[in-house]
N, C-alpha and C positions, 0 to 999 in steps of 0.2 A: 365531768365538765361543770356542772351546776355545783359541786363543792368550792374547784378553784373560783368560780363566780361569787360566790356567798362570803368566801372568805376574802375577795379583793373590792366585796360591796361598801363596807364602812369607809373606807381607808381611799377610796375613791381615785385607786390607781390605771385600773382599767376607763370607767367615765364609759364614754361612748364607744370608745371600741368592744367592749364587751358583746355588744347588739352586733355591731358589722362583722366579727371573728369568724363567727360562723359562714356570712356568706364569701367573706376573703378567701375563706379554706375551700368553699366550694369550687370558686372561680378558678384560685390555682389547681385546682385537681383538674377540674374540666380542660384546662389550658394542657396538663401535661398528658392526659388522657387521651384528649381529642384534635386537639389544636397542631400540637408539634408535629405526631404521628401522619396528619393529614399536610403540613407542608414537607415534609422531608421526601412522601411520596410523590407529591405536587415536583418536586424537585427534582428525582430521577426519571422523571416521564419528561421533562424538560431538558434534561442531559441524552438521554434516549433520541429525541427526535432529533437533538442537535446531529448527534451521531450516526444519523440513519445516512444510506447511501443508494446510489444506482443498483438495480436487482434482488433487494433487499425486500422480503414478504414482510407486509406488515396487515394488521387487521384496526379494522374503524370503530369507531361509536357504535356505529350501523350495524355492524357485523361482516363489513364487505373484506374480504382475503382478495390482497392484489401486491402485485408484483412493482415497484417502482423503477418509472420509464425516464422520467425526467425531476428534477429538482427546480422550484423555483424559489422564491422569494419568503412567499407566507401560503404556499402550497404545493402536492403533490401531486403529479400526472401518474397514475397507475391503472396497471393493465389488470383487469379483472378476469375476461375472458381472452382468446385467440384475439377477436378484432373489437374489443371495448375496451375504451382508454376514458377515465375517471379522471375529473380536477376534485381533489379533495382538501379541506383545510389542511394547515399543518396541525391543529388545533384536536384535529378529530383523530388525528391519530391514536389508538390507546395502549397500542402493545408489537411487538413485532410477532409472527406466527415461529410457533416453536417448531423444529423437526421433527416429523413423525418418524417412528424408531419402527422395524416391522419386522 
């Protein structure tokens, strides 16, 4: 890197991008490293809760496993136990409970 720089120093084709190069390269790395990978997830946890339905086990933020009793708006009524019934965000949702195989 410090060659191609040395040799585009006289000629003064680079100028000031030479100095920001580095940190532009950084940025796009970070961008495709961290950035994309974290909305594309953001994305199917957002298609997921679209999808969720009546009877459908999902688990919380919390850690809470409950069974959904009703659907509303911008939240979940789920049944946790026999007679506890939960309003949760839809927000808090993080996953649906897998089948246990036995």
């Amino acid at each position: 890197m410090s060659i191609f720089l040395l040799f585009f120093q006289d000629s003064g084709i680079l100028g000031g991008l030479g100095m920001f190069l580095p940190i532009i390269l950084m940025v796009g790395i970070f961008y495709f490293l961290v950035i994309l990978p974290q909305k594309k997830q953001q994305q199917q946890l957002k298609e997921m809760i679209a999808g969720l339905k009546i009877n459908d086990e999902v688990v919380t933020n919390g850690g809470i496993i409950g069974r959904i009793k009703e659907i509303r708006e911008t939240s979940f009524i789920i049944q946790s136990a026999e007679k506890t019934f939960l309003e949760i965000g839809k927000t808090a949702v993080v996953g649906v409970k897998a089948d246990e195989k036995k």
